[in-house]
FITOR-777374 format. One record per residue (C-alpha): x, y, z. Coordinates in steps of 0.001 Angstrom, whole numbers, padded with zeros to 6 digits, always signed. Layout:
BEGIN
XYZ/...
//
This chain:
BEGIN
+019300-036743+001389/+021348-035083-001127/+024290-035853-003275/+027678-033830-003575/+028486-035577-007165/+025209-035970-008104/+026027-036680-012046/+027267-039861-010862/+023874-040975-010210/+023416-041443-013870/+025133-044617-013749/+023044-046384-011433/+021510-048476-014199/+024685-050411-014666/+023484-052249-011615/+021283-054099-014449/+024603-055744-015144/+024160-058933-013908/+020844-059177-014601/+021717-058742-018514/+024403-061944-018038/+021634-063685-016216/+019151-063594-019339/+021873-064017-021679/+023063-067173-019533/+019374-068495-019354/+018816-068522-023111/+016778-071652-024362/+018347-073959-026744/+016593-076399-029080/+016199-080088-026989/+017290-083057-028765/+016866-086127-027030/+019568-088416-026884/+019895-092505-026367/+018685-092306-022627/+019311-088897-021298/+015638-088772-021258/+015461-090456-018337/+017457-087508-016605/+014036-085458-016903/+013227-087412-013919/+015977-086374-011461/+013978-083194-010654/+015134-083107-006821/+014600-080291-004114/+018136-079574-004477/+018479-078584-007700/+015296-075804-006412/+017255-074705-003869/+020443-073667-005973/+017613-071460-008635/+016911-069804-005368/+020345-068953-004326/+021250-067899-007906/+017975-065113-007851/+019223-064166-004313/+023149-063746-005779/+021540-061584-008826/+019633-059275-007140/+023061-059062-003869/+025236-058454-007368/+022600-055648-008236/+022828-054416-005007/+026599-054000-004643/+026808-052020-008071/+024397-049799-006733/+025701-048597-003369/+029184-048755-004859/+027786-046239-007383/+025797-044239-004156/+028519-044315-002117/+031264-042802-005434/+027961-039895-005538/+029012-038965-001796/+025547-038753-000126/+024693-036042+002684/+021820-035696+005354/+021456-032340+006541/+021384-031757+010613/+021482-028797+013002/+024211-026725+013750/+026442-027519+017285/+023471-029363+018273/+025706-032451+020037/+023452-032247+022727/+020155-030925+021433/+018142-030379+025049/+020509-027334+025370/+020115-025472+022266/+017514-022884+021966/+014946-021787+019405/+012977-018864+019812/+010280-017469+017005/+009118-014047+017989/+005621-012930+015728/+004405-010062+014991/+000380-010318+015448/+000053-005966+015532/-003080-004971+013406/-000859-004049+010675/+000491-007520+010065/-002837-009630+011089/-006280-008161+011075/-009419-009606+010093/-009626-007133+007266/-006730-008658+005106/-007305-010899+001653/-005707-014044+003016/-005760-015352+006348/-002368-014113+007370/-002730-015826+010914/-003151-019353+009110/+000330-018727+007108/+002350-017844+010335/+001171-020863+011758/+002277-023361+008996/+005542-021381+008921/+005974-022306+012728/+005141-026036+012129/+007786-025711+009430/+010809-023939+011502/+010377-026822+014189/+010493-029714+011564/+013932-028667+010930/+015247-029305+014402/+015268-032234+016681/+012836-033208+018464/+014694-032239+021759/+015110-028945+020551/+014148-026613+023535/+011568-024032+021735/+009875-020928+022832/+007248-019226+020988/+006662-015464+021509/+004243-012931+020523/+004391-009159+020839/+000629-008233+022039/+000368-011612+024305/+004440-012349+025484/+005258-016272+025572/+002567-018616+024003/+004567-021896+024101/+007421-023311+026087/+008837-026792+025556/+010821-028807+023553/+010247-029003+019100/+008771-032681+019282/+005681-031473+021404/+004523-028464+018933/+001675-029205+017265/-001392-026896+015791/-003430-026714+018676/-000021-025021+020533/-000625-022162+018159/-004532-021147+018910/-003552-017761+020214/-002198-016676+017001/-005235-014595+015699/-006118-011561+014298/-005680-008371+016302/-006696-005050+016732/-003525-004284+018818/-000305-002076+018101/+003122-003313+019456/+006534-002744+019071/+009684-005371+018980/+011723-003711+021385/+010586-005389+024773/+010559-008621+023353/+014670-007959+022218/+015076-006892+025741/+013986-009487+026936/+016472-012121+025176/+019563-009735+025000/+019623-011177+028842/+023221-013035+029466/+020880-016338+031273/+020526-017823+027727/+023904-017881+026592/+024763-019106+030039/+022122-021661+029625/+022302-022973+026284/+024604-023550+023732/+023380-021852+020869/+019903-020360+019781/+018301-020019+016450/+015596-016818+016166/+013297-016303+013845/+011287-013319+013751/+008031-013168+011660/+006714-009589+010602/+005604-007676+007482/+008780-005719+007999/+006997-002463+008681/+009472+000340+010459/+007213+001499+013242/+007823-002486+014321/+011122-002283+014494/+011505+001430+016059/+013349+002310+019456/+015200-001091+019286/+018641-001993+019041/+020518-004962+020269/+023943-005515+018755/+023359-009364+018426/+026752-011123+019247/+025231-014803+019873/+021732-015058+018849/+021836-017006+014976/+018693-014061+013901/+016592-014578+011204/+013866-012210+009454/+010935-013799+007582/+008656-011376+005538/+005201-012630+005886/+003520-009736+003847/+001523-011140+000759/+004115-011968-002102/+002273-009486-004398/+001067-006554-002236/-001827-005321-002751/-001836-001368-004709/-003032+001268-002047/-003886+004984-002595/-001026+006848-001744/-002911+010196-001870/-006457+011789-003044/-006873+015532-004072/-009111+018396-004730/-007985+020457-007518/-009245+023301-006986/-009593+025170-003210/-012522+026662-004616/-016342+024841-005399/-019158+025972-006164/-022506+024575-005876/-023700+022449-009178/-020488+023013-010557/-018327+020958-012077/-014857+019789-010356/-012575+017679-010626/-010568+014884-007823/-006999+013433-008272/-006046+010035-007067/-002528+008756-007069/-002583+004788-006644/+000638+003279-005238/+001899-000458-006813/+004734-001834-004690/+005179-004653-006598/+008242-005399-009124/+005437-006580-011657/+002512-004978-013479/-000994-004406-011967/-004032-004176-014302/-007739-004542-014510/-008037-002387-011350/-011301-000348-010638/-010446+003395-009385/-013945+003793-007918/-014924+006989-006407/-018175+007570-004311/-019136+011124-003890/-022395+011097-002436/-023968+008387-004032/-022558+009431-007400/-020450+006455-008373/-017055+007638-010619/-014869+004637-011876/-012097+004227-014190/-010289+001047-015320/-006050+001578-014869/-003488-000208-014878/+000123+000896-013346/+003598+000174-014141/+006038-001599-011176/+007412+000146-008565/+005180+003713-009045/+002534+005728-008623/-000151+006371-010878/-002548+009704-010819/-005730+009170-012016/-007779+012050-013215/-011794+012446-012340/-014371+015122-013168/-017877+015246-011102/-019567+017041-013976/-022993+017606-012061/-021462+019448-008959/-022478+019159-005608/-025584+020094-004327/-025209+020389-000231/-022884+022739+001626/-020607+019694+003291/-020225+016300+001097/-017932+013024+001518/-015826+011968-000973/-015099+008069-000700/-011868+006366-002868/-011659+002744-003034/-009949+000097-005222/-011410-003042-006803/-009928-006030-008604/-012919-006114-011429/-015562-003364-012223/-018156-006744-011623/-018399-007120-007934/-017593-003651-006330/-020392-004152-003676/-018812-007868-002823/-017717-009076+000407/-013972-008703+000236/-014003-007596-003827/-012098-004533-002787/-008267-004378-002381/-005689-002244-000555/-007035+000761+001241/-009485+002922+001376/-009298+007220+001099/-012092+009596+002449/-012289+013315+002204/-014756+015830+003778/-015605+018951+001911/-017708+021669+003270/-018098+024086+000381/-018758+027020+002486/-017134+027694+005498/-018209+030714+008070/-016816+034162+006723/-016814+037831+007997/-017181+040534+005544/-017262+043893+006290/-017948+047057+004158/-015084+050049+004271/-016212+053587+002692/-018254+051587+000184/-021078+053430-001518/-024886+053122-000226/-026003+052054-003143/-023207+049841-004208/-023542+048315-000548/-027308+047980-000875/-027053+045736-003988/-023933+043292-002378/-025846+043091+000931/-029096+041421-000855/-026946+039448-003079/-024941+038115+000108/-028303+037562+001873/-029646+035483-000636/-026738+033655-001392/-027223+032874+002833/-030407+031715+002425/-029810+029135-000092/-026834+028299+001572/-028766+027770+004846/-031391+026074+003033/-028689+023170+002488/-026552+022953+005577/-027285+020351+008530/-029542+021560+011489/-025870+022063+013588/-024467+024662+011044/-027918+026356+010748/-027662+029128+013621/-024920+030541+011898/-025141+032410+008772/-022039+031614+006201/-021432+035392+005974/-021145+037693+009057/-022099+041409+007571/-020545+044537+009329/-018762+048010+008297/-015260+048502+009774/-012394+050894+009500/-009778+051942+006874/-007176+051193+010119/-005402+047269+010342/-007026+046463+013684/-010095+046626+012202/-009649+045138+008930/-007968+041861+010670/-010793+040919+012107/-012289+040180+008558/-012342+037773+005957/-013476+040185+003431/-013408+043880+003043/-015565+045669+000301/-013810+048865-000721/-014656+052090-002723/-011564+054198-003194/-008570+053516-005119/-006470+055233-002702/-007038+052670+000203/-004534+050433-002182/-001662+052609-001005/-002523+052751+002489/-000223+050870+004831/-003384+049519+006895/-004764+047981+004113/-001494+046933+002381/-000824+044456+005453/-004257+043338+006041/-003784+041904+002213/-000382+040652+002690/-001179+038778+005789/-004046+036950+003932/-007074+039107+003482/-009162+039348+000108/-009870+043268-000847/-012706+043920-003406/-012966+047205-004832/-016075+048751-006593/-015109+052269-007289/-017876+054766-006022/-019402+057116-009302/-017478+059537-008807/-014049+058251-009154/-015605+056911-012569/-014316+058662-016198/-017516+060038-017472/-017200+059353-020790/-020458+057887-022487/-019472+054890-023930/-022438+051972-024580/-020590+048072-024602/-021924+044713-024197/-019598+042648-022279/-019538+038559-024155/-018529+035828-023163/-015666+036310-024750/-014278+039750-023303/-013911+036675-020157/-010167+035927-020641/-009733+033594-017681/-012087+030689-018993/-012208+028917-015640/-013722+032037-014386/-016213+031909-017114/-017506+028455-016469/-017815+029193-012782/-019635+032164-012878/-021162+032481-016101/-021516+028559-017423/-025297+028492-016649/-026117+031547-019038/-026899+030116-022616/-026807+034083-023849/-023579+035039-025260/-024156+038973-023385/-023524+038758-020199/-024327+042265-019081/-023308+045880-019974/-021407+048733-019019/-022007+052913-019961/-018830+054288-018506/-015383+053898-019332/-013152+051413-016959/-010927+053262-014794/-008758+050274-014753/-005815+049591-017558/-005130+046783-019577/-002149+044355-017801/-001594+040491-016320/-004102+040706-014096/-007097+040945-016333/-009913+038847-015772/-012519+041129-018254/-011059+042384-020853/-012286+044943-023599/-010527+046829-026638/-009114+049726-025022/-008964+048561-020757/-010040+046068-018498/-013045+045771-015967/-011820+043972-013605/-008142+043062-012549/-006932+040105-009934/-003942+040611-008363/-002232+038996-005300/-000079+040822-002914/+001724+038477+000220/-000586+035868+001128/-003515+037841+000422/-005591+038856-002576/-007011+042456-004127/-010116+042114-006939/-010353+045599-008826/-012960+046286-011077/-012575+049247-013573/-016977+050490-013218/-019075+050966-010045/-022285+049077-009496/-024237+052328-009823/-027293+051499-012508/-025455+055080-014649/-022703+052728-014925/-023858+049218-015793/-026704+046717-015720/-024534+043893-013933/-026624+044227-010326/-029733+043492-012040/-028540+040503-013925/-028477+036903-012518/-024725+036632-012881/-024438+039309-010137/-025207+036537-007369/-022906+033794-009125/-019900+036471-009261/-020476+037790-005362/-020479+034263-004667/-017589+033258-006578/-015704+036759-005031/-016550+035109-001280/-015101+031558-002214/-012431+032848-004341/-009643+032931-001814/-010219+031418+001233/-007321+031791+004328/-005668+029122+005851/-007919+028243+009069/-010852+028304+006759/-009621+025350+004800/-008579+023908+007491/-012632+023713+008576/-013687+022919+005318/-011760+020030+004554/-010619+016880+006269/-009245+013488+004966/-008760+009952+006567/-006773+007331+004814/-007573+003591+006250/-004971+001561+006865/-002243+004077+005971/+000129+001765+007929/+000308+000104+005194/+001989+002543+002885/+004785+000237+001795/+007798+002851+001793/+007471+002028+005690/+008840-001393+005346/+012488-002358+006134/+015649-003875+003967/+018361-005873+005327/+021126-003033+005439/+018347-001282+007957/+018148-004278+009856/+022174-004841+009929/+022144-001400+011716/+019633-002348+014323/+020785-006119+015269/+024204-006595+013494/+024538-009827+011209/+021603-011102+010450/+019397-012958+007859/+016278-011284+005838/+013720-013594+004128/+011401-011727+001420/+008899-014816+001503/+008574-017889+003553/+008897-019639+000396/+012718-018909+000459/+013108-020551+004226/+014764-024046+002953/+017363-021464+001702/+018097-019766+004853/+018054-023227+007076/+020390-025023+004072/+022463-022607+005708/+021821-023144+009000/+021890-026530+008838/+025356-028899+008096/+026045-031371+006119/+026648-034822+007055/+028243-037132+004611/+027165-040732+004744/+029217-041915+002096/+031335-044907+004255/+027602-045901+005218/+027000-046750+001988/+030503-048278+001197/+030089-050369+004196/+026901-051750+003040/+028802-053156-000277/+031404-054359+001751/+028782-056851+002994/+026930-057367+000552/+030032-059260-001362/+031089-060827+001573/+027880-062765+001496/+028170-062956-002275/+031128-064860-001669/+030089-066969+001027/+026605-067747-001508/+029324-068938-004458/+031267-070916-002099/+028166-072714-000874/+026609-073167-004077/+030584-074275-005566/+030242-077479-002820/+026671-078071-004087/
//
């Protein structure tokens, strides 16, 4: 019951009115006996009881009438349903969503348990003669019968679910002209976690149906990962490399002491974030030891506390995995390359192979990682490659080769000795001729000496943007991209007259670098795979009202079930009960009166 004037209520304790004059009236006096009157002490008679009763029963019908005059002044309502004269022919339907999305076993809190209650709270709102249907999308009608009959047991087949579904049979369904014909009105209610794909290839322009949409997705949703990248295209084995993870919080409020955890073969990175409302944070993390095997899983996961990450539901939102393979199959071929030059890339690739082999899985063993062959200076042979080693400068102006690179192929060019300047020139090549210093971690990071290797001839290369080794007067080797494709130049050949690089370790880390460099498009698509759990759950899918107006016409949209005394406040009318309470004072003096005249006679 509620109260239109409601300030009025304050002055309900001037119903205490007549109980002040009674205390005042029933004030004892000092006794003075007097000549006889003592003798009056013995008149105590059953009548005289009888009129202290009646003047209790007159004090508390005085209260009374101040009261309800005061209740009735405060204009009192009771709330009831809607055109409901007759309430065996109005309709209530409640259509759930129980897809996977909205109830699975795999949620925080037991969404199933929460529907119900909401149920059991939509029917208390209506009269028992209410006729009610309840509906599910994965299991069609689950109850039939009138509101006074519902109870929990009614509601078993609510559960979790491993099922998809989708609204729009269900809206078929009731847009059928039977129920208007039928019934007088009807109240829906539909219960989902507002995700699009629910709502998608339906649309009923509701023109009788009262329709009502109650969020029951958790009021603060959970963060997910939106996202989770490799930086880099290219990894080498034992080498360090970094992962990017952008974490999603939907909510309007702040989330912190959240675990980033990532789990890269048994390697364990974490950091502790926190992330402003409504955005997406990145979070930054470097696997400094490098990965030992040729194909690795990468494993992203969040966690409320950094305490209990191996705890039975300790984790929250979703869960990210990629699959790297850091080598995927290539064919390289060798195009008017020098014998010599070829003899000492040939055992670096076949050694690089064999320790590549030595790591893969039995299934990926039959096949070596790089396919040797020679091909021709002509396009239909270089497509077929990966890879082309090169000795002449002047297959960079052919038109062959000048499409093979555009369309995606990686050229490396080791000038034969000839084609060299022979000019007598002794440097040692540091660390710090290496101008791009990603480069030099990658290929070079494992050598503690600061001479890397040396070179007797002058480059036949000049300096520009492309440099990758740089000396005083040119550069040794220059990177430059053409199309989709790639060209690697270096300025001295590999002959022993020129330089010592062959016979140095780094030899094998830059050929291997040179063959991971730049792989093409289907290769990464091999090498690399991702799977993001429950990305149904990426909250930009949900719905808003003004989506929902375009679908069903007027409706009603309920962020929490929370807010549903709201919604049926305005569902339900007001009744005003005021006279009731008038009527009640009317009687209450009249048998006042008829107590005063009584107790006047006595």
């Amino acid at each position: 019951m509620d109260f239109i004037f409601s300030p009025l209520l304050w002055l309900l304790p001037l119903s205490a009115i007549p109980l002040i004059f009674h205390l005042i009236n029933n004030r004892r006096f000092k006794v003075v006996d007097f000549s006889s009157i003592w003798l009056i002490n013995y008149l105590k008679s059953k009548s005289i009881k009888k009129m202290n009763i009646i003047n209790i029963l007159l004090l508390i019908i005085r209260m009374l009438i101040i009261a309800f005059l005061i209740l009735s002044m405060s204009r009192p309502t009771i709330k009831s349903a809607i055109n409901i004269s007759d309430p065996s022919s109005f309709l209530v339907t409640i259509i759930i969503d129980d897809t996977f999305s909205n109830m699975n076993a795999y949620k925080k809190e037991d969404r199933a348990e929460n529907i119900k209650s909401i149920v059991l709270d939509i029917s208390k709102y209506y009269d028992e003669k209410v006729h009610l249907e309840i509906v599910t999308v994965t299991k069609d009608l689950i109850y039939k019968g009138i509101a006074g009959n519902l109870d929990l047991a009614s509601l078993d087949e609510i559960e979790h679910t491993l099922e998809t579904g989708n609204i729009a049979d269900i809206m078929l369904k009731y847009s059928n002209k039977k129920y208007p014909e039928k019934f007088i009105g009807g109240n829906m209610f539909i219960l989902s976690d507002m995700h699009k794909s629910f709502f998608e290839n339906s649309i009923y322009k509701n023109d009788w149906w009262d329709m009502t949409f109650i969020n029951t997705a958790q009021a603060i949703k959970p963060p997910l990962i939106a996202d989770m990248k490799l930086l880099s295209d290219l990894i080498l084995p034992k080498t360090p490399f970094d992962i990017s993870l952008d974490v999603y919080n939907p909510n309007n409020i702040e989330i912190s002491n959240l675990d980033a955890v990532i789990n890269i073969e048994g390697d364990t990175l974490r950091n502790k974030i926190s992330i402003p409302p409504q955005s997406i944070k990145t979070v930054l993390f470097q696997e400094k030891d490098g990965i030992d095997l040729d194909l690795f899983d990468i494993k992203a996961s969040l966690y409320e506390n950094s305490q209990q990450t191996d705890a039975i539901f300790s984790y929250v939102g979703n869960k990210y995995f990629l699959k790297k393979m850091l080598t995927p199959n290539l064919e390289v071929c060798f195009c008017g390359t020098d014998p010599e030059q070829e003899k000492y890339i040939k055992a670096a690739l076949l050694t690089i192979n064999k320790a590549i082999n030595d790591k893969r899985s039995k299934a990926r063993k039959d096949k070596d990682a790089f396919l040797i062959k020679s091909c021709s200076p002509y396009y239909r042979s270089l497509s077929d490659n990966d890879i082309v080693f090169f000795g002449n400068f002047d297959f960079v102006d052919k038109q062959d080769f000048q499409r093979y690179v555009k369309e995606g192929g990686h050229a490396i060019l080791f000038p034969e000795t000839e084609d060299s300047i022979y000019t007598l020139k002794h440097r040692y090549i540091t660390k710090q001729n290496i101008y791009d210093k990603s480069m030099l971690i990658d290929i070079f990071g494992d050598f503690k000496s600061d001479t890397l290797f040396s070179v007797f001839r002058d480059s036949r290369l000049t300096l520009d943007n492309n440099a990758v080794i740089l000396t005083k007067e040119s550069s040794l080797w220059n990177r430059q991209y053409l199309g989709r494709g790639l060209i690697d130049m270096f300025g001295m050949s590999l002959s022993l007259s020129e330089t010592d690089l062959s016979l140095k370790g780094s030899f094998i880390h830059l050929i291997h670098y040179l063959m991971l460099s730049h792989p093409i498009a289907s290769d990464l698509e091999n090498s690399y795979s991702e799977q993001n759990i429950a990305s149904e759950e990426i909250y930009d899918g949900s719905v808003n009202l003004s989506y929902l107006k375009t679908k069903y016409g007027e409706v009603d949209l309920i962020q929490s079930a929370s807010n549903l005394e709201i919604i049926m406040d305005k569902k339900l009318k007001r009744t005003e009960i005021w006279h009731l309470f008038l009527a009640i004072s009317m009687i209450l003096i009249i048998i006042e009166l008829v107590l005063v005249s009584a107790l006047g006679r006595k």
